[in-house]
C-alpha positions in Angstrom: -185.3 -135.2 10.0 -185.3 -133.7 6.4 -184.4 -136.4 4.3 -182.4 -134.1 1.6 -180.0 -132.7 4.7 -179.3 -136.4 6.2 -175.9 -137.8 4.9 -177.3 -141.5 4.4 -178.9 -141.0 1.4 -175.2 -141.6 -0.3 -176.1 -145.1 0.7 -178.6 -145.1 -2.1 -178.9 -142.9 -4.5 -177.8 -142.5 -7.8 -174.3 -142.6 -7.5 -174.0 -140.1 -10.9 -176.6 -137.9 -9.4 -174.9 -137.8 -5.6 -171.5 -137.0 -7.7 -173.4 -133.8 -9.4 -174.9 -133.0 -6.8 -172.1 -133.3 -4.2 -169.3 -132.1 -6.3 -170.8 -129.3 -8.4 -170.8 -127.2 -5.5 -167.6 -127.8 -5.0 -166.5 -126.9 -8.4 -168.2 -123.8 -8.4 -167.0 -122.8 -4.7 -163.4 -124.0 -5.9 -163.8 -122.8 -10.0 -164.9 -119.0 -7.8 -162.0 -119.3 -5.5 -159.5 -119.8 -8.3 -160.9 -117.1 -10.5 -160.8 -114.6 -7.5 -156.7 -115.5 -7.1 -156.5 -114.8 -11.4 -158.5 -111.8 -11.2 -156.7 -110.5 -7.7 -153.3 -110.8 -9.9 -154.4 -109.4 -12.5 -155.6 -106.4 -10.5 -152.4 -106.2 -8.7 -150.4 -106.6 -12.1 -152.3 -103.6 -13.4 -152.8 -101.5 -10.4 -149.3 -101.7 -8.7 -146.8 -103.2 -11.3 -145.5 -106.2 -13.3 -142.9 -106.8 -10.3 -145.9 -106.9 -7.7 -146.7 -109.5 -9.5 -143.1 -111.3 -8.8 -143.5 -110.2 -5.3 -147.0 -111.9 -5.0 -145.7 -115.3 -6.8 -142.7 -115.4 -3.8 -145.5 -116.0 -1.3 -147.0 -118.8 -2.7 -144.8 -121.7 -0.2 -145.9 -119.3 2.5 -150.0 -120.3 1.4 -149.4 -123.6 0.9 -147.5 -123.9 4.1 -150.7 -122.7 5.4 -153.0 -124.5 3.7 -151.3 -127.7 4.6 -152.2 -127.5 8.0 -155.6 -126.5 7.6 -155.8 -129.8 4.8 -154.1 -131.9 7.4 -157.5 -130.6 10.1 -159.7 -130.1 7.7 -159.5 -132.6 5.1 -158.9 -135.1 7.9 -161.8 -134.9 10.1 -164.2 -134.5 6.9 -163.1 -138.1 5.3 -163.4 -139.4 9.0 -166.4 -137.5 9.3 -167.9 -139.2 6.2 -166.8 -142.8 7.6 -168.3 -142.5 10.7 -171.9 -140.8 9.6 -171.7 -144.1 7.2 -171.0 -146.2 10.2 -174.0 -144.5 12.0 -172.1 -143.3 14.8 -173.0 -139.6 14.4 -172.1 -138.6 18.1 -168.1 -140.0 17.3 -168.4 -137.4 14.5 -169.5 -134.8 16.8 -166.3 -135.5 18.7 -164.2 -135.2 15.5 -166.3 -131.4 14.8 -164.9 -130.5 18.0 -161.6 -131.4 18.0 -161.4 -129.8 14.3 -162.0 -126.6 16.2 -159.6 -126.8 18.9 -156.3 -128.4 17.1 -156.9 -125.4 14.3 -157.0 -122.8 17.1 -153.9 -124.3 18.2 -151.7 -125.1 15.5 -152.9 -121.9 13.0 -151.7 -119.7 15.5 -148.2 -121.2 16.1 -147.8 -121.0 13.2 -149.1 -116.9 12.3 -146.5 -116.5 15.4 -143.2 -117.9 13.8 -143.9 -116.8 10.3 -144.5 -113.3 11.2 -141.2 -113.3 13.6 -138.8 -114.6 10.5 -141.0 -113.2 8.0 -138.3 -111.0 6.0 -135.6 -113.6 6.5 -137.7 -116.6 5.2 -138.6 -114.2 2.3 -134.9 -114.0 1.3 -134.9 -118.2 1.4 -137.7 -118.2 -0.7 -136.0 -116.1 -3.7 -137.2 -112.4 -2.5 -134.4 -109.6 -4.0 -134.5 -105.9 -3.0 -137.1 -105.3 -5.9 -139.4 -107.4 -4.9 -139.0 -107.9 -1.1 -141.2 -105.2 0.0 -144.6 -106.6 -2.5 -143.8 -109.8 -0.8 -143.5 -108.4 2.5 -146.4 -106.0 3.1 -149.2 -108.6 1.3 -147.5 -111.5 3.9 -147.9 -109.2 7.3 -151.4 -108.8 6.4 -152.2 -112.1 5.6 -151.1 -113.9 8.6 -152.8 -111.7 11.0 -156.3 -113.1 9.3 -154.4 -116.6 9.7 -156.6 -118.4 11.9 -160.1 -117.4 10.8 -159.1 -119.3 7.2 -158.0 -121.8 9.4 -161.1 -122.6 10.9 -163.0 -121.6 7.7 -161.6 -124.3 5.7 -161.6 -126.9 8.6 -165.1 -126.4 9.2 -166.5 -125.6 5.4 -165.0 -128.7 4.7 -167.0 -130.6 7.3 -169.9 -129.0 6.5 -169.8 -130.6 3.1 -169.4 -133.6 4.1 -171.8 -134.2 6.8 -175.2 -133.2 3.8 -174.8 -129.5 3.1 -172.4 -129.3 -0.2 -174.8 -126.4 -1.3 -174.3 -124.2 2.1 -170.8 -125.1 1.6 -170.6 -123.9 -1.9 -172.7 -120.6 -1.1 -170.4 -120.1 1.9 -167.1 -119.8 -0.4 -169.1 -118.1 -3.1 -169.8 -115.5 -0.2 -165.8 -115.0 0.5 -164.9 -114.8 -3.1 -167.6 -111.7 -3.9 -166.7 -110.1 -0.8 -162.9 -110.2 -2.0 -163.8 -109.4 -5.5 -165.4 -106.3 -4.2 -163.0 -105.0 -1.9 -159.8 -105.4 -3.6 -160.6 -103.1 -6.7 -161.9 -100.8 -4.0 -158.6 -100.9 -1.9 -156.1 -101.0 -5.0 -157.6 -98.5 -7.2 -159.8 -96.7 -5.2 -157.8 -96.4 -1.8 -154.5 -96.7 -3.5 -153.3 -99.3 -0.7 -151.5 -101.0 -3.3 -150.3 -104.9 -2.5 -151.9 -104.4 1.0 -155.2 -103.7 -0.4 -155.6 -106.9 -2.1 -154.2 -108.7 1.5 -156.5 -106.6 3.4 -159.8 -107.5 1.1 -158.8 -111.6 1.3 -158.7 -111.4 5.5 -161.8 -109.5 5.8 -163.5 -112.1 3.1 -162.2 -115.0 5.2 -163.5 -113.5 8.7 -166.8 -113.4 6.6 -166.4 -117.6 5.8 -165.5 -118.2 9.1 -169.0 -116.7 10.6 -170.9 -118.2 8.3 -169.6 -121.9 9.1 -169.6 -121.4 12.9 -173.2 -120.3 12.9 -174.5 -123.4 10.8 -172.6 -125.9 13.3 -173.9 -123.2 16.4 -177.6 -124.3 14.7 -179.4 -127.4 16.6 -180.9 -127.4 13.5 -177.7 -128.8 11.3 -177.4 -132.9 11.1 -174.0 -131.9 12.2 -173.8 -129.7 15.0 -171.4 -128.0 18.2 -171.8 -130.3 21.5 -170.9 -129.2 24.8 -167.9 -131.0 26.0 -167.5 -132.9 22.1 -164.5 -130.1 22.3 -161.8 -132.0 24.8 -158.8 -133.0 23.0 -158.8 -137.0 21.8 -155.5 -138.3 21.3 -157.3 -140.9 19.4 -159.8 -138.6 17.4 -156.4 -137.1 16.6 -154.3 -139.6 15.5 -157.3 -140.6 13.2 -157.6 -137.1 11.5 -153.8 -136.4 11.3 -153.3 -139.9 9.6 -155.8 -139.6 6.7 -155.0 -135.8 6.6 -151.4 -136.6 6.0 -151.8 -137.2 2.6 -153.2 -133.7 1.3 -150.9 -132.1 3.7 -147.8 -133.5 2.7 -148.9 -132.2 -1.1 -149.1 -128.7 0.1 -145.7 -129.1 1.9 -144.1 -130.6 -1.0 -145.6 -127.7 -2.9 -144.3 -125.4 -0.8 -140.8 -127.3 -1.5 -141.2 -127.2 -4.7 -142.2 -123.4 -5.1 -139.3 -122.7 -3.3 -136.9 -124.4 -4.7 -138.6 -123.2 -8.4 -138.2 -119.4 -7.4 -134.6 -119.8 -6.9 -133.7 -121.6 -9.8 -136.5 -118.7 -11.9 -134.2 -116.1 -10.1 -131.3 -117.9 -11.1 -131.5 -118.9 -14.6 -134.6 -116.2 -15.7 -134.5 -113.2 -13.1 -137.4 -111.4 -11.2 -140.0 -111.8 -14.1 -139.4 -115.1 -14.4 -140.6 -115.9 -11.1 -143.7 -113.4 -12.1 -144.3 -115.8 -15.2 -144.3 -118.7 -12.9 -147.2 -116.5 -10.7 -149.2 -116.3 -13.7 -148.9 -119.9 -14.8 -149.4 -121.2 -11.7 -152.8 -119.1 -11.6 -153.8 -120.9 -14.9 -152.8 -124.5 -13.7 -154.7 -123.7 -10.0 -158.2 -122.4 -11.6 -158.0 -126.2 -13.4 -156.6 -128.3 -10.4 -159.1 -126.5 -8.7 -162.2 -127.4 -11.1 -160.7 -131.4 -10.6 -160.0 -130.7 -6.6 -163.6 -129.4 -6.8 -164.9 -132.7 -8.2 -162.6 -135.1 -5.9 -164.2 -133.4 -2.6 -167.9 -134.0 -4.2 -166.1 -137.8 -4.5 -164.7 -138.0 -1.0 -168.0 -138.0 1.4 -169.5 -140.3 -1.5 -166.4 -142.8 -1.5 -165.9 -142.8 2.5 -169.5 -143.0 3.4 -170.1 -146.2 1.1 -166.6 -147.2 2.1 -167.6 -147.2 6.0 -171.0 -149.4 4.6 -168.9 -151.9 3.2 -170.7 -151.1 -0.6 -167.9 -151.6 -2.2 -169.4 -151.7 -5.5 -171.0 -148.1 -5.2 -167.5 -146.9 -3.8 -165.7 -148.3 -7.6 -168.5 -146.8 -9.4 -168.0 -143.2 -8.5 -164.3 -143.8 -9.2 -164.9 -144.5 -12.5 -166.9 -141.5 -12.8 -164.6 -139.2 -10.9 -161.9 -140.0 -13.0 -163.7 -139.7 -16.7 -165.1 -136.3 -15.6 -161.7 -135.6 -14.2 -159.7 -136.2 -17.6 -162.2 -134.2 -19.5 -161.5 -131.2 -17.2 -157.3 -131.8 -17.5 -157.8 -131.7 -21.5 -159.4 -128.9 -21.5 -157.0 -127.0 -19.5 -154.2 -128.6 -21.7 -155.6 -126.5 -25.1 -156.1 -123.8 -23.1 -152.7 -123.8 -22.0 -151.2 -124.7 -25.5 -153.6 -122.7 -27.6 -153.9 -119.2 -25.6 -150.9 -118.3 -23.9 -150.7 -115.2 -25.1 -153.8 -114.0 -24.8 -153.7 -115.5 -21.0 -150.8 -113.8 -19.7 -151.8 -110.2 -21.3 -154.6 -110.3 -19.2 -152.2 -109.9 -16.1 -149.4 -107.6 -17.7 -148.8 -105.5 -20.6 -145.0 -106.2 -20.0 -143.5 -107.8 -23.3 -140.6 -109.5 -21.1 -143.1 -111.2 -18.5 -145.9 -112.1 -21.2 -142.7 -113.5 -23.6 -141.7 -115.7 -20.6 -145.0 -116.5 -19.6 -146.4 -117.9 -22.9 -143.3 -120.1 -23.4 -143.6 -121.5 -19.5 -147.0 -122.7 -20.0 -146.8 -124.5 -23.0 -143.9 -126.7 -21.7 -145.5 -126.9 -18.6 -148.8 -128.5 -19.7 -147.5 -130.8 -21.9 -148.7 -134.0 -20.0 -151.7 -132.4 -18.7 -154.6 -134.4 -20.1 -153.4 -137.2 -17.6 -152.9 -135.3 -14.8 -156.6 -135.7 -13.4 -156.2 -139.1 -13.5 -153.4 -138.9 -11.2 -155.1 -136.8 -8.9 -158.5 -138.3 -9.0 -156.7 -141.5 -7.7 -154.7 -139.9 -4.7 -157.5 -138.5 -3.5 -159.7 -141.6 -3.6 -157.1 -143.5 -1.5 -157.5 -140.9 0.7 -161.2 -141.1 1.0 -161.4 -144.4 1.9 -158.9 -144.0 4.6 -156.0 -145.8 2.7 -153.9 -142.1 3.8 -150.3 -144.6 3.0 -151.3 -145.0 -0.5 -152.5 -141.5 -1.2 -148.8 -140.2 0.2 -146.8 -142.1 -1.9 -148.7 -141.1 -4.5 -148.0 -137.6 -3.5 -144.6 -138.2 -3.1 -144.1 -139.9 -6.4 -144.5 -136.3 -8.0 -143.7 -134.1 -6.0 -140.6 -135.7 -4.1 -139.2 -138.5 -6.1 -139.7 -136.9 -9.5 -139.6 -133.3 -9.7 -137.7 -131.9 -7.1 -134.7 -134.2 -8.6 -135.6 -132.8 -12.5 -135.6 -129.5 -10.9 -132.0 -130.0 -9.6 -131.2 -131.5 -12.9 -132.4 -130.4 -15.5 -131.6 -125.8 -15.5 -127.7 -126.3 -15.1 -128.6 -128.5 -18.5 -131.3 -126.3 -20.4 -131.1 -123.2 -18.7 -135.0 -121.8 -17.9 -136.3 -124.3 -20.4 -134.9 -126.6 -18.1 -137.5 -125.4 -15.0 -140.2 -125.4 -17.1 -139.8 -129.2 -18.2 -138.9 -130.5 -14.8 -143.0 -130.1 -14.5 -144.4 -132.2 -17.5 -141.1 -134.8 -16.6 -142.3 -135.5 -13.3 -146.1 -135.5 -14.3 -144.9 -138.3 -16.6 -143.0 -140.4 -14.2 -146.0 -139.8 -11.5 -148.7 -140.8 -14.2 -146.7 -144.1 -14.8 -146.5 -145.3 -10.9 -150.1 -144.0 -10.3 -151.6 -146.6 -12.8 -149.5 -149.0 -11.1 -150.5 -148.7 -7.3 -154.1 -148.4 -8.7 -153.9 -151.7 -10.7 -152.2 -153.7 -7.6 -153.5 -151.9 -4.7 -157.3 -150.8 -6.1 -158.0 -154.5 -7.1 -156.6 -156.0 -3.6 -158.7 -154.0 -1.4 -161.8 -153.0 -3.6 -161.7 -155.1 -6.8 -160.6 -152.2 -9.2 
């Protein structure tokens, strides 16, 4: 076997250079994917309109309802993955490959069924008006029909990491994001399909991700690879992956929540281009989320597999470089945010009203961000090592118990204002438990 493509050597490398080497990938594949969402909206913003923009922004709980369930498969069966290649029992994670496969076929497309059903009525719960119903409307139908291949896609690029290939894995997503970067100019500008163009150009791109990660695990030649009969449903392979996925997708339902409920107070207190600055702040806050998700998934096979060997003491010291690496990245995004507003939100609209909005949003809005990659660093670790409890309350601290309250509380008080601070509050608040449950629960079960 090719050493460099087995998993065990995360039980004895360099823990700094299995980091790099595990979550730069990752970065870049995440760092691309994040870019390609800025650079779609900005071709959307200047190729159809400021309120396509507004229209776009209204979709967001719709993609994070879906990317909770592919989180709950796929980010579920890679930690247990992870555990059971450090456990040596590589034919259990076979089992779990399989039964990735089968639960995304089955739950992905109940849920591309209901959507598109009540699409234009759960549109109107999410904040959609007459203006900006039919952007939302046409990128949506579109979308879901390519449902299930980014399903699978995620599910099994995900695995892929974290069974020795983080490089395949990063050249897989770096493969969807140039073929979308291609095609949407092509279909906005070129075609003129408008909103549809850029919908269109993402499902093709994911069809693309989806073939590539089924042919690796079709190869005999992958550590990791498709088994015949490793595809029968395991209630208990399930219950495993569903309880450590829980975590990551309880934060994209609660993010779906939250949009929601922060569209219709935008609507409410700021109008239609309010909701379009939220689109464009929210694009800024993803690409650096995305940069710290990036390096918590080069983390998560590292942490699990060294968890699963009981080496406890390699499994605190990539925490402790997870997290300085992490809070570096948060700062950064922090001066971006505070420093170049402006020159941010004129890259996606030349419209004085939805750049005005845009640049005062993001500076309340990332007011507490240098601490916020601590916070996720740490939910994410819990997760990794299977502790899936801790990493939802966690979760739930900010997303639940902190800002869906401030965002009931605070507009009627401070108007729009008022919706932007409910975000920095409740990163506050989170921050504040987070080093708690790290100090109590990190030093009972690992000595933190």
């Amino acid at each position: 076997m090719n050493q460099k493509k087995s998993p065990h050597t995360l039980g004895h490398e360099n823990i700094g250079k299995l980091l790099l080497e595990y979550s730069l990938p990752a970065i870049v594949a995440m760092t691309a994917s994040s870019l390609y969402n800025i650079i779609d909206r900005i071709f959307i913003g200047q190729g159809v309109g400021a309120l396509a923009i507004s229209g776009l922004a209204l979709t967001l709980p719709f993609m994070n309802l879906g990317v909770a369930i592919g989180a709950l498969i796929g980010a579920g069966a890679a930690t247990l993955v992870s555990i059971r290649l450090g456990e040596k029992r590589a034919e259990e994670a076979s089992y779990i490959l399989g039964n990735t496969v089968m639960l995304n076929l089955i739950l992905s497309s109940a849920y591309t069924v209901i959507t598109l059903v009540f699409l234009e009525d759960i549109l109107y719960l999410f904040g959609a008006s007459e203006l900006t119903m039919p952007y939302a409307k046409e990128f949506m139908q579109i979308i879901l029909l390519g449902n299930l291949f980014l399903h699978l896609y995620m599910g099994l690029n995900n695995i892929m990491r974290s069974s020795g290939y983080p490089h395949r894995a990063m050249i897989t997503t770096l493969t969807t994001v140039g073929i979308n970067l291609i095609l949407a100019p092509i279909f906005i500008f070129v075609f003129k399909w408008g909103i549809r163009g850029a919908a269109f150009a993402t499902v093709i791109a994911q069809f693309a991700g989806f073939i590539i990660t089924v042919m690796h695990f079709m190869s005999k030649n992958s550590f990791l690879h498709f088994m015949k009969g490793h595809f029968k449903l395991r209630i208990d392979i399930i219950r495993s992956i569903f309880s450590i996925g829980m975590s990551p997708f309880v934060i994209n339902v609660c993010a779906c929540l939250i949009i929601i409920i922060m569209n219709l107070q935008l609507v409410k207190h700021g109008g239609d281009y309010a909701v379009g600055a939220y689109g464009i702040i929210n694009s800024v806050l993803m690409f650096v989320l995305m940069v710290i998700l990036g390096l918590t998934q080069g983390m998560q096979p590292i942490a699990g597999y060294n968890f699963g060997a009981v080496q406890y003491d390699r499994v605190r010291t990539v925490f402790r470089y997870t997290v300085i690496t992490a809070t570096y990245i948060s700062t950064a995004g922090f001066i971006m945010g505070e420093f170049l507003p402006r020159q941010i939100s004129l890259a996606f609209t030349n419209n004085s009203e939805l750049v005005d909005l845009s640049v005062t949003g993001m500076r309340i809005v990332m007011i507490f961000f240098p601490l916020v990659g601590f916070q996720m660093v740490t939910s994410n670790f819990f997760q990794s090592i299977g502790r899936a409890k801790i990493s939802v309350i966690l979760t739930l601290s900010r997303q639940v118990i902190f800002l869906i309250p401030a965002l009931i509380i605070l507009p009627p008080i401070f108007g729009l204002a008022g919706v932007w601070a409910a975000i920095p509050v409740a990163d506050f608040f989170s921050i504040i438990i987070t080093f708690y449950i790290l100090k109590t629960q990190g030093r009972k079960i690992l000595g933190i």
